[in-house]
Backbone as a printed PyTorch tensor [residue, N CA C, xyz], in Angstrom:
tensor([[[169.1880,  40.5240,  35.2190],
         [169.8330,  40.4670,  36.5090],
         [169.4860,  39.1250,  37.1580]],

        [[170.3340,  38.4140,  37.5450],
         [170.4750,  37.2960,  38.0410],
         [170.2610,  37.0070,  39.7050]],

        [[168.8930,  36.7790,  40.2320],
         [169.1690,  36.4530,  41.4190],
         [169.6590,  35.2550,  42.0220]],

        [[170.8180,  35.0430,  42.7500],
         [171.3500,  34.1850,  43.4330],
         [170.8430,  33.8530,  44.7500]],

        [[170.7470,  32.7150,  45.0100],
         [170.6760,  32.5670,  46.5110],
         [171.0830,  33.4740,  47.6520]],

        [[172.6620,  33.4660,  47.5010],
         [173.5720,  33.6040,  48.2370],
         [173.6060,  35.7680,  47.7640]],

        [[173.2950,  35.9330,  46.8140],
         [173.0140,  37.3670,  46.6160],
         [171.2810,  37.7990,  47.4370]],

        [[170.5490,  37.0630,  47.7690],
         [169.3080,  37.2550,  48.3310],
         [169.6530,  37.3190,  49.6390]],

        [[170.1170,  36.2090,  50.1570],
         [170.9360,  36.2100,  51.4660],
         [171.4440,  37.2610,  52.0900]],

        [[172.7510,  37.7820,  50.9400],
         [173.4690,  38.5240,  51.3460],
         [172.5280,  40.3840,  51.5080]],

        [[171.9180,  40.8210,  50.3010],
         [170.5610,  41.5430,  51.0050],
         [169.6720,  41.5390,  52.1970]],

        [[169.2560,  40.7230,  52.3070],
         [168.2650,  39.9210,  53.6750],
         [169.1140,  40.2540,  54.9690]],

        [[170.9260,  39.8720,  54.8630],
         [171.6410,  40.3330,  56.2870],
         [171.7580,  41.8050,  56.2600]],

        [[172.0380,  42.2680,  55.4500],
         [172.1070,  43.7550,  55.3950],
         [171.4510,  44.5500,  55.3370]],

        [[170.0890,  44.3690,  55.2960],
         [168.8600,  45.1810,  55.3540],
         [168.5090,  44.3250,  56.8480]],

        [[168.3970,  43.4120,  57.6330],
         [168.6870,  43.0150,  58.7610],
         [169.1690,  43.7860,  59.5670]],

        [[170.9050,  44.1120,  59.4390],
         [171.8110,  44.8100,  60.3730],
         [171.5610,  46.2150,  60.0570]],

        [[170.7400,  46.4310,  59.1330],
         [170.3820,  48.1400,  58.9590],
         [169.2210,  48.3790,  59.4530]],

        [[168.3400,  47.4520,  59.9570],
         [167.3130,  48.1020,  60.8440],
         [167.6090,  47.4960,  62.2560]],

        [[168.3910,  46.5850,  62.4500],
         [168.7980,  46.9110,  63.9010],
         [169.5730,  48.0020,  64.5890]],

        [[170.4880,  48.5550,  63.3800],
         [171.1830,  49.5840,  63.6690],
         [170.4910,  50.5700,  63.8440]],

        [[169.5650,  51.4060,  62.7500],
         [168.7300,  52.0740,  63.1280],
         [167.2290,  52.0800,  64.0690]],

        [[167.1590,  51.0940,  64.9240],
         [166.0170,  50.5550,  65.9730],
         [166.5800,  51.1700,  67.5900]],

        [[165.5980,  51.8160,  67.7070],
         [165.8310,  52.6640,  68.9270],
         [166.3510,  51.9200,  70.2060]],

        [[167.3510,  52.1060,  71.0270],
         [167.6410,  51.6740,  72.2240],
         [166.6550,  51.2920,  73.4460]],

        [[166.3720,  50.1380,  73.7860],
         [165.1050,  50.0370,  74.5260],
         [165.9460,  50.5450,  76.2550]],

        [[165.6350,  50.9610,  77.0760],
         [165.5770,  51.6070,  78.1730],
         [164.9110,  50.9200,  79.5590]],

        [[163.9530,  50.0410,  78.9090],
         [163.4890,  49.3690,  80.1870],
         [163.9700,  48.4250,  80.5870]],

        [[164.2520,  47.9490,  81.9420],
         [164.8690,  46.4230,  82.2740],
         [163.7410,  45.3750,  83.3760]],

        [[163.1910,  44.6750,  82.7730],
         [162.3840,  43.8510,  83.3550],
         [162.8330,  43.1560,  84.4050]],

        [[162.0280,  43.1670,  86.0030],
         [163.2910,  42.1440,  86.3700],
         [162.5010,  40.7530,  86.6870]],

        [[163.1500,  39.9890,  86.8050],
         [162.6940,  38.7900,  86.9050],
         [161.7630,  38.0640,  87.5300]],

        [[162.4490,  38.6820,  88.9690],
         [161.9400,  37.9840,  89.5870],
         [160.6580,  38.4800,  90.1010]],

        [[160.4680,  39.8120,  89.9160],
         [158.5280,  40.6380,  89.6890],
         [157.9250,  39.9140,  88.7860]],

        [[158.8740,  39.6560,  88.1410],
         [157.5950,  38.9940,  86.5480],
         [157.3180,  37.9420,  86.8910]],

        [[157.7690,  36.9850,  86.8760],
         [157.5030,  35.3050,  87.4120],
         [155.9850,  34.9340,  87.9320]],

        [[155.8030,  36.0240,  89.3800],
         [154.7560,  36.4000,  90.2120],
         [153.4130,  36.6610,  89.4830]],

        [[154.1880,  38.1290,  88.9190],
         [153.1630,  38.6050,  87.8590],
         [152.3010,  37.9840,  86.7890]],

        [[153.2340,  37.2240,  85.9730],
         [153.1370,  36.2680,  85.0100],
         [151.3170,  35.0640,  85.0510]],

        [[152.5250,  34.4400,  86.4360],
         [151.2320,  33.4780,  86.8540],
         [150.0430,  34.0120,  87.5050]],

        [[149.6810,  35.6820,  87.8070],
         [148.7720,  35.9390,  88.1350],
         [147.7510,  36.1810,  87.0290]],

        [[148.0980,  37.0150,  85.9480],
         [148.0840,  37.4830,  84.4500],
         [147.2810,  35.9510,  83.5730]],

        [[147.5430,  34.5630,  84.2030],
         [147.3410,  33.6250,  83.4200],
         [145.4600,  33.2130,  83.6140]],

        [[145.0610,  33.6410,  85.2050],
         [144.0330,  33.7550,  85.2820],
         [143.2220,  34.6660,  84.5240]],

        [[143.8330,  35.8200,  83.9010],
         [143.0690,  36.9150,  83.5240],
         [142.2940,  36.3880,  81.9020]],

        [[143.0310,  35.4520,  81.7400],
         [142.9130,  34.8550,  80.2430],
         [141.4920,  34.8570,  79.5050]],

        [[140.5810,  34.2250,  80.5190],
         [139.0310,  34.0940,  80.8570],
         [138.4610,  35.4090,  80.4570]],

        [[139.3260,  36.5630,  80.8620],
         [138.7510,  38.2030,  80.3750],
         [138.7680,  38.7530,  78.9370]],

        [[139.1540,  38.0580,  78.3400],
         [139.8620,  38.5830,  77.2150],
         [138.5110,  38.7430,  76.0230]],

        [[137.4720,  38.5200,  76.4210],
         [136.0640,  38.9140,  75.7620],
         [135.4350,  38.6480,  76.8150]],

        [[134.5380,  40.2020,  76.8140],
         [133.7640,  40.3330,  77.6660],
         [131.7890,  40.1220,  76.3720]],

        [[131.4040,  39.4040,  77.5660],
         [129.8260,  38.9880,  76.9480],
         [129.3210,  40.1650,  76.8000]],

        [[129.3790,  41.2380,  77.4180],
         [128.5270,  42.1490,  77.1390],
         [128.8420,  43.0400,  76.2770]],

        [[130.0040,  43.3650,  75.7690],
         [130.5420,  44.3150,  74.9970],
         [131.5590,  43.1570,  73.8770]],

        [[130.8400,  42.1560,  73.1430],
         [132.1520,  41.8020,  72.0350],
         [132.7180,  42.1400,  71.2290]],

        [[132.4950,  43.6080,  70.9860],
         [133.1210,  44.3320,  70.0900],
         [134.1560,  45.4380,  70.4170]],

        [[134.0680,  45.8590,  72.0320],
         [135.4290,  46.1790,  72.3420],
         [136.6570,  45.5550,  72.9760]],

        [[137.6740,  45.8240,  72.0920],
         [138.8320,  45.1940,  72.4080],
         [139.3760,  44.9450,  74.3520]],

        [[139.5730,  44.0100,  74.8950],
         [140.3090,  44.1670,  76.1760],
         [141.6450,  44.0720,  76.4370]],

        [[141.7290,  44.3070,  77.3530],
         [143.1010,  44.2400,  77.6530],
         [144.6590,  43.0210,  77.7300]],

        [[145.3940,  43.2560,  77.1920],
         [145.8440,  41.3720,  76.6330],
         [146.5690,  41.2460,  78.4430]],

        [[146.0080,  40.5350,  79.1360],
         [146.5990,  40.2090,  80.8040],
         [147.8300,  40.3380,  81.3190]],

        [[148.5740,  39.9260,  80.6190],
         [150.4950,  39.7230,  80.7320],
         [151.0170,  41.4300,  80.4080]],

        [[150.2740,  42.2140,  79.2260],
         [151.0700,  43.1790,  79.0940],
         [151.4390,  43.8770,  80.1740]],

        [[150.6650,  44.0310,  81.5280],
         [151.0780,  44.8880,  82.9100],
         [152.1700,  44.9060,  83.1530]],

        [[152.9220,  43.1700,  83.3280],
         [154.0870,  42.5230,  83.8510],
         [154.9330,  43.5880,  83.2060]],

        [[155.2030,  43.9090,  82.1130],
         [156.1050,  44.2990,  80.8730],
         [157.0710,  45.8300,  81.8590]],

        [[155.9020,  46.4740,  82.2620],
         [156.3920,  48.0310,  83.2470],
         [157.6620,  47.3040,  83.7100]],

        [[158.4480,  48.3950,  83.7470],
         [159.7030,  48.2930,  84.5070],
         [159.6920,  49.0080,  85.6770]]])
């Protein structure tokens, strides 16, 4: 069996458009102009992202809050 470029390709779009098709409808709508605010507050938090006393538990990544709709 002969792989072609253009036969790899053509797999690659169609296994592509078959998991977008089957990828759940997202529901939330971010709006903009909350996030912006949010965003640049989130940029200070950066500094948190390991704590000295505990480096082995994970924290919280700053920006994900913004994300709530």
């Amino acid at each position: 069996m002969l792989f072609s470029p253009r036969r790899i390709i053509a797999v690659a779009a169609v296994a592509g458009g078959l998991t977008l098709l089957a990828a759940p409808a997202s529901y939330a709508v971010v709006d903009p102009l909350a996030l912006v605010p949010c965003l640049a507050e989130a940029g200070a938090g950066v500094t948190t992202l390991v704590d000295p006393a505990a480096p082995g538990v994970p924290a919280e990544l700053p920006a994900v809050g913004c994300l709530q709709p």
